[in-house]
N, C-alpha and C positions, 0 to 999 in steps of 0.2 A: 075287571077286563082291561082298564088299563095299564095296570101291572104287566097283565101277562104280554100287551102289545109292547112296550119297554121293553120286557126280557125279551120281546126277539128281534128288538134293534139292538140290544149288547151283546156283544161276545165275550166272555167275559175271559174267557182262555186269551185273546187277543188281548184283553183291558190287564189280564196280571203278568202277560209278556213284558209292555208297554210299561208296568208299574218297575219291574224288574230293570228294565234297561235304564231309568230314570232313575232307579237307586242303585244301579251299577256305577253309574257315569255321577251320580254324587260321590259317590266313595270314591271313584278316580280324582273328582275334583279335589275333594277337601284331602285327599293323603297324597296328590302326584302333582299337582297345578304347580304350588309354589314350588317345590323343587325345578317342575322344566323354565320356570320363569326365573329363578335363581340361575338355573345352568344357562341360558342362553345369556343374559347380561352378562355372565364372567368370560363366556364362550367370543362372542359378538365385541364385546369389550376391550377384551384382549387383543383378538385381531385390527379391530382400531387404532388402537393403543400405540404396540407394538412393545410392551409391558406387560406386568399382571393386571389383571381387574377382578379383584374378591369383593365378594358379598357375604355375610356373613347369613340374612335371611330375604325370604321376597314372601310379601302375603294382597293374592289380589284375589277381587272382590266382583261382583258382577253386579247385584242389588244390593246397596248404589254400586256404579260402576267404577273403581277404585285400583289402586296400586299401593303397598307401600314399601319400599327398600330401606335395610335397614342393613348400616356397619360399610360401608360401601369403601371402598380402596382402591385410588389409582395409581399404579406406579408409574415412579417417573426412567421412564425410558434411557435418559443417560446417565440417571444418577439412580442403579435399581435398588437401592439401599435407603430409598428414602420415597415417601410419596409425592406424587405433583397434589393431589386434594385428599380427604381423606369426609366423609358425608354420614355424619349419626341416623340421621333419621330423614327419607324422599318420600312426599306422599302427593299423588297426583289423584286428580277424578278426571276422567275420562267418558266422549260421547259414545254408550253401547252400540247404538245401529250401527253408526259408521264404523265401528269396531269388525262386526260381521262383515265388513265391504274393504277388509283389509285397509282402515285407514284409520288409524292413530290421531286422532284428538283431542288433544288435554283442556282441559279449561282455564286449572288451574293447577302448578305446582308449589310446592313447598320444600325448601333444602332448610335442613334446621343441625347447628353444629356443625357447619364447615370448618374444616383446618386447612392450613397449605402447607407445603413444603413440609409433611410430619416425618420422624425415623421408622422404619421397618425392621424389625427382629429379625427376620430371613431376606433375601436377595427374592427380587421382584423381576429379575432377569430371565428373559423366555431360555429353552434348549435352543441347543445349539443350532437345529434343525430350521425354528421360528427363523432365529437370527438371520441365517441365510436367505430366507423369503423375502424377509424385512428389509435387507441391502439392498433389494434390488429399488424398492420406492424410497421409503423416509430417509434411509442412510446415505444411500448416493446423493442425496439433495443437500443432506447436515454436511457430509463432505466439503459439497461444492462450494457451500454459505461458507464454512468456516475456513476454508481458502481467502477469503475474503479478507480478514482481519490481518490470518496470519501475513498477506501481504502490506500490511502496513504496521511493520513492524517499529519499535522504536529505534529511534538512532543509538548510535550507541556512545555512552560517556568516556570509556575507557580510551586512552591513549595507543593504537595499533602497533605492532612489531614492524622495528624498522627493514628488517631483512625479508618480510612476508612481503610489504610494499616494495620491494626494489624485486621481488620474484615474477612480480606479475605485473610492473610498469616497464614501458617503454622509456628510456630516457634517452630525450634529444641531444642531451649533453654529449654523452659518449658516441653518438651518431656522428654529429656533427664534426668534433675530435679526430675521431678515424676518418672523417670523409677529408676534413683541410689537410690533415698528416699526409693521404696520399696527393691530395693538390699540390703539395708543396713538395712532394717526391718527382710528382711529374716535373713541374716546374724546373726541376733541377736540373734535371735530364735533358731538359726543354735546353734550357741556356747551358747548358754546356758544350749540347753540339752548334748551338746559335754563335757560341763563342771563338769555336776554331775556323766558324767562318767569316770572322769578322778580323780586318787590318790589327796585328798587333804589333807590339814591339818590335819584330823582327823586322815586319812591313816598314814601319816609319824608320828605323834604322840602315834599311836598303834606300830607301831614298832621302838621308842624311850625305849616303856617301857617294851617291849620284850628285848631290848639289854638290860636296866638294869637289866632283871631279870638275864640275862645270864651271866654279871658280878658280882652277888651276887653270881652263882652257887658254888656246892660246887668245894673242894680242891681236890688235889691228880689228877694223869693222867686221871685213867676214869672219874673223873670229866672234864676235859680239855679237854679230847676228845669229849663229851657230848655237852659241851656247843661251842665248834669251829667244831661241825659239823649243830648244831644248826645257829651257826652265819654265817656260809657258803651259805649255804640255805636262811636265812633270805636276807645278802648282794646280792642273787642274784634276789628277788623279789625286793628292791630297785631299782636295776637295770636296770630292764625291766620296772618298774615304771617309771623311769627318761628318757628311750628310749621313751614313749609314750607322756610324757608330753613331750620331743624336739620336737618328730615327728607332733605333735599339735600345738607348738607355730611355725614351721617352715611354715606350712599350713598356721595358721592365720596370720603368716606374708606377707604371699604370697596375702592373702584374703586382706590383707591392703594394700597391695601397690599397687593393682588395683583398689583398693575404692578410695583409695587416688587420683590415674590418674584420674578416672572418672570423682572424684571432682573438681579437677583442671580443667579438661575441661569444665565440669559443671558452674566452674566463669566464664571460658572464653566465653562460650556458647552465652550469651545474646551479648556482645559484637561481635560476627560473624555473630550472626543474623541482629542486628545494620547496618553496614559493608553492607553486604550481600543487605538488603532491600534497602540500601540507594542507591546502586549501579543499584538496580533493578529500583527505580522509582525518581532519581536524575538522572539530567542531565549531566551523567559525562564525563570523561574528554576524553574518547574512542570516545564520541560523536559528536567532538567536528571537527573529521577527516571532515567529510562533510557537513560544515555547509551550503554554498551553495546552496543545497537543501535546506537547512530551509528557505532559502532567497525567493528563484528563481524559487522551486520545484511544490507547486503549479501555479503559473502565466503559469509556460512551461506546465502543465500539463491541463489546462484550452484551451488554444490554440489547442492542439493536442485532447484533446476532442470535441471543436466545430469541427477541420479541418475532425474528423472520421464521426462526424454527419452531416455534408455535403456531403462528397464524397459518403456515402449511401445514399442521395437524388440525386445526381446527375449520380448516377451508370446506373437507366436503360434509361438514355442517351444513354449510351455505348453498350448495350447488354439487349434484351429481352429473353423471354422465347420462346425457342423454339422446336419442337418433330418431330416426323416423324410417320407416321402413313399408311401402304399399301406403300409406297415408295414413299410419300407426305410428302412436309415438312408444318407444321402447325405450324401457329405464332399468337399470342396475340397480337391485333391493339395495338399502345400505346392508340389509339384514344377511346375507348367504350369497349362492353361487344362483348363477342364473339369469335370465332377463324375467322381464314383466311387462305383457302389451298390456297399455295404457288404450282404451273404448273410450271413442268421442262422449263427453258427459256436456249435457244442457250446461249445470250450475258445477263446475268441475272446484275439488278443494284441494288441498295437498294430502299428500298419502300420510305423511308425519306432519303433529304442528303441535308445537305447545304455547299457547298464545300467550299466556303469562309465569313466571318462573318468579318469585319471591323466595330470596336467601340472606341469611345472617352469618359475616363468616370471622373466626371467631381468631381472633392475633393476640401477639404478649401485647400488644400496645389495647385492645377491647378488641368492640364490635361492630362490623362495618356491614349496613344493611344495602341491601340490592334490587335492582328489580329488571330481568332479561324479558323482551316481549317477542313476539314473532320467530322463536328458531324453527326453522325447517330446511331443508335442502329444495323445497318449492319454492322459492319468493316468486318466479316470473307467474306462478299458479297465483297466490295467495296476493302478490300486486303491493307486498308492505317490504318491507324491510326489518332485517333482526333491530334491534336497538337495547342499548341495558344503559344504565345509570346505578351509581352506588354513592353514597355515603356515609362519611364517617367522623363525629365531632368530638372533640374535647377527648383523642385518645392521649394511651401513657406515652407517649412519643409524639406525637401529631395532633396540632391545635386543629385543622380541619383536612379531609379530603375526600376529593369529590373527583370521579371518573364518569366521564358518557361519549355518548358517542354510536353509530350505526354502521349499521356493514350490509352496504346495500347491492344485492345481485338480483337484481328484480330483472337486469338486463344481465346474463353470464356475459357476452360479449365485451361490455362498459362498465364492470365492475367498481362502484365506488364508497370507499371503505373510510369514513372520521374516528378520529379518538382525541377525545380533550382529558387533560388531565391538571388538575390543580392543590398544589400540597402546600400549605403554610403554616408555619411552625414546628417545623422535623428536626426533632434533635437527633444529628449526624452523631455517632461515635465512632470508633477505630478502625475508619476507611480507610482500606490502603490505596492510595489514589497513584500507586507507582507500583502494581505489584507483579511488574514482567524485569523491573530493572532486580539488580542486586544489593540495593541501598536502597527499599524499600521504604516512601514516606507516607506518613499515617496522617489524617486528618483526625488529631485525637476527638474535638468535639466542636462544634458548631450548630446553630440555630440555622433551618433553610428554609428559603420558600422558592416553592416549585413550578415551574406552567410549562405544560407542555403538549405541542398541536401537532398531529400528523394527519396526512390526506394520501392515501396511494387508488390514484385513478389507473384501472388496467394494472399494468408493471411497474407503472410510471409512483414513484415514492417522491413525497416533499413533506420533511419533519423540522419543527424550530424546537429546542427546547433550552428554556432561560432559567437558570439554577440562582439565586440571591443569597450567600453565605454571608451570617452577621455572629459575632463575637469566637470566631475562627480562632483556632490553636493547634499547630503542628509538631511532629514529633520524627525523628528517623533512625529506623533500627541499626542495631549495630552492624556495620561494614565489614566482613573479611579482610578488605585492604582498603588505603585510603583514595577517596576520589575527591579531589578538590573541587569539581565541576556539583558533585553532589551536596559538596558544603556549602560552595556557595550558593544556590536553588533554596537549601533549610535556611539558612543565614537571612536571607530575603521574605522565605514565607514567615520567619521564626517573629519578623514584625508584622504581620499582617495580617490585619483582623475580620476587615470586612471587603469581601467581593464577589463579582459577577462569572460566570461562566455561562456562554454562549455555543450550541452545538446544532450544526443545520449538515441535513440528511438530506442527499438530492442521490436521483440514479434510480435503477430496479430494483428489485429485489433481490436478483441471483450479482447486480453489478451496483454496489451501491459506495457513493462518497461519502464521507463523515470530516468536517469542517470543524473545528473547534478554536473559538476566541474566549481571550478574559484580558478584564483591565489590568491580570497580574505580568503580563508582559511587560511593559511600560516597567513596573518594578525590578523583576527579574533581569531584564535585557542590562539594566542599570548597574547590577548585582554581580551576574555573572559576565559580564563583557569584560571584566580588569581580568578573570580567572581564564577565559576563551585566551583572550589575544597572551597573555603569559602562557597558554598550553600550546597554543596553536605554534607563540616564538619557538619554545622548546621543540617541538617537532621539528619546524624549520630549520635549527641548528644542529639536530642529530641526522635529519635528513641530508642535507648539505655535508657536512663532516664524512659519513656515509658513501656520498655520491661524488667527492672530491678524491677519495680515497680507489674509488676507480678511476676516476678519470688524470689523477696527478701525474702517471706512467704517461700515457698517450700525451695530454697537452706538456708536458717538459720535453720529451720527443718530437712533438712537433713544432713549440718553440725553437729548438735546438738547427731543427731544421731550416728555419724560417732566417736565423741567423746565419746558418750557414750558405742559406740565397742570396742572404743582402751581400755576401763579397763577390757575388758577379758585378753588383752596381758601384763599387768600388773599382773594380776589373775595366769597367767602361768610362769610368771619368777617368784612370788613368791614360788610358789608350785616346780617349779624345784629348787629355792634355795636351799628350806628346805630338799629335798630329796639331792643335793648334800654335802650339809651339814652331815646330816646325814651317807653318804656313807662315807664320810671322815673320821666318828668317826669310824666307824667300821672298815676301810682298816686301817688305823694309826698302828705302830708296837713302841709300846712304847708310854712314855707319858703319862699323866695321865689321859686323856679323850679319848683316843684311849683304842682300844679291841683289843689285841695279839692274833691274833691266835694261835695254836699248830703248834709248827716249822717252824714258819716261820722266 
């Protein structure tokens, strides 16, 4: 009987539907799963990316609840010929329920066989199509960043064309030149007609032969009265003649002895300009305060450029987009198109989080182990911060290094991000520590130890980093042509074994400074200062020669002129001679060439 009541609680047409769908939806699992989960990692990947991202397999697991990616390939976006990481083997376990609730929870991950920077057999380069997408975020930003650099470009060693510099300078010299040449035209002009109105010769010659008439006059007192009231009269139109002709040469002496200064500055003119330009586009000896920078300047400045255009690829790691809307918070999948209303949750967790991530990642030099905690684009949910640490000892290259540090957006608005790093024992080899110049110098080999601190609160960036090179040897490739500035710099490092390089990062992200000191200055300044001031003279003198060569026309010209003014003031002392000459013979009381007045 109770058989038969069992068989009429099953259906049994229902129970083999039911058996049917359960082994339908097996066979889709175990023949189609790993495929869509391969597809979407290369899918989802790539558009992060902005790269390829290949997988070679994906095998996930429900009991237990698992992942594991296998053959994993990231291209690197600027360089698609090679990879940014390349991942043998990812195996994660994962919490089921919250699986069903759309949330990603790892427990624990595993990367086993990391590589960096590997080669790729084919181009890792999106179509053409990608590309265009892509410029509108990551590229436009690599753009802006790498504006950066190229604005602090190095000086330049080379010696500049004299002709290029006189195309594009203004020289005061030949300004000046033409402007005195016409002063001294005016001038001329000036006292010439100042001179026809002023008493000359002819004048004091007219009243020469008035006084003789007035010594012929006749005899007896009215006559003596006659003619010494005459003479009275006359002597004092002499007078007032001689008053105008001083007051004239006094002026045009005044007029000359600023033509004069003029001119003098005028010689000296070319020669300041000389001076002046050499100073403007030689390499002088002011310059000479941080050469370090010239050394060091770009290499540090390449590093801190790639390090900006990463951490913006790896930012919305940390932090998505997020709004509120009616009192719902909406968030952008990192996974596809779309939004996602977020439901108030009692015990709320992040939608993605892999709490612990353990990796081995594998260089020519060994193997440097890792440990990344807390990744999610939730922190403000999850209340932690990402954090990783790695280390690596006793590699073929590196006695120790040790990298940590956390990237903390728990607040998006205050984001604030540490990274310490410490390297001792790194055997340098054939860094080109000059590889923008044309004389390219090589740090062939050197022992270093490494520290270095960065802090970027918000935008705001503050990095130190202190480099210790000990049993240094330098080396520099062959030159096209000779640069003495370059030999001398080899010359000076070519003794120097052990030193400091200091590099500090202040500013933004998108505006940032790069400061660079070392104790090789002090050396170098020493070195190259005899080589500076001998380039910088030669410039001076081809500039000058150059700038003489225009101006020799104009100032002989207006010298010329200048002499041809001074015989006005020749012109005025003779005219005032004659006139004092003449007032002599009249004042005179006796004698035979003097005129007696009455009673005197």
């Amino acid at each position: 009987m109770e058989g038969l009541e069992m068989a009429r609680w099953i259906r049994w047409q229902g129970l083999g539907v039911f058996g049917v769908v359960v082994a339908l939806f097996c066979i889709f699992w175990f023949l189609s799963i790993d495929g869509i989960v391969e597809s979407m990692v290369e899918k989802y990947g790539t558009k992060a990316v902005g790269a390829k991202v290949e997988l070679e397999s994906a095998d996930l697991s429900l009991f237990p609840a698992g992942l594991e990616l296998r053959g994993l390939k990231v291209t690197n976006p600027d360089q698609p010929m090679r990879n940014v990481v390349e991942i043998d083997s990812i195996r994660l376990s994962f919490d089921a329920p919250n699986f069903f609730r759309r949330k990603l929870i790892v427990d624990q991950m595993n990367l086993e066989g990391v590589k960096l920077n590997t080669p790729r057999r084919t181009s890792g380069a999106l179509p053409e199509v990608s590309k265009k997408h892509k410029a509108i975020g990551t590229d436009a930003r690599a753009k802006k960043r790498t504006s950066i650099c190229q604005g602090r470009k190095l000086p330049s060693l080379a010696m500049p064309d004299i002709s290029e510099i006189l195309k594009k300078e203004k020289l005061n010299s030949v300004e000046l030149v033409t402007s005195l040449r016409l002063q001294i035209d005016n001038e001329k002009q000036t006292w010439q007609q100042r001179l026809s109105s002023l008493p000359d010769q002819k004048t004091f010659q007219s009243y020469k032969n008035q006084i003789d008439q007035l010594r012929r006059g006749g005899s007896g007192i009215a006559g003596m009265l006659t003619s010494g009231g005459k003479a009275l009269e006359l002597k004092k139109k002499i007078e007032a003649d001689i008053r105008r002709i001083k007051q004239a040469k006094a002026e045009f002496q005044k007029e000359m002895t600023a033509l004069k200064r003029g001119m003098a500055q005028a010689r000296k003119a070319p020669f300041e300009d000389a001076s002046r330009l050499a100073k403007k586009y030689g390499l002088s000896k002011e310059g000479l305060s941080n050469l370090s920078h010239l050394l060091f300047g770009a290499k540090v400045c390449g590093w801190m450029e790639k390090t900006v255009n990463w951490y913006h690829r790896i930012r919305p790691i940390l932090e998505r987009t997020k709004q509120k809307k009616k009192g719902r918070e909406i968030v952008k999948p990192l996974r596809g198109k779309g939004l996602y209303v977020k439901f108030k949750e009692h015990h709320p967790i992040p939608d993605f989080l892999i709490k612990e991530a353990k990796t081995s990642i594998i260089t020519g030099a060994g193997i440097i182990g890792g440990v990344i905690r807390n990744i999610t684009p939730d922190q403000d949910i999850l209340g932690l911060p990402l954090t990783f640490n790695f280390r690596g000892e006793k590699l073929k290259a590196v006695k120790l290094l040790e990298a940590s540090g956390s990237l903390n957006h728990i607040k998006p608005q205050a984001p604030k991000d540490e990274i310490k790093l410490l390297v001792k024992g790194f055997q340098a080899r054939g860094i080109a520590i000059m590889d923008r110049a044309k004389t390219p110098i090589l740090l062939e080999k050197a022992l270093a130890d490494l520290n270095l601190k960065a802090l970027l609160k918000g935008q705001k960036i503050n990095g130190n980093m202190l480099a210790a090179f000990h049993s240094a040897s330098f080396s520099v490739k062959a030159a096209s042509e000779a640069n003495p500035i370059m030999d001398a710099i080899f010359s000076a490092l070519r003794n120097v074994s052990d030193f400091i390089v200091n590099a500090k990062v202040t500013g933004t992200l998108t505006d940032y400074n790069i400061h660079v000191s070392s104790d090789l200055d002090g050396v170098l300044k020493k070195s190259v200062g005899k080589i500076i001031a001998r380039e910088t003279e030669e410039l001076r003198q081809k500039l000058t020669k150059a700038i003489m060569a225009r101006v020799n026309g104009p100032l002989g010209e207006a010298e010329d002129s200048l002499l041809q003014l001074g015989g006005v003031g020749n012109e005025l002392a003779q005219r005032l001679s004659l006139g004092s000459k003449l007032l002599d013979s009249i004042g005179k009381t006796g004698g035979q060439k003097g005129f007696k007045l009455p009673f005197s």
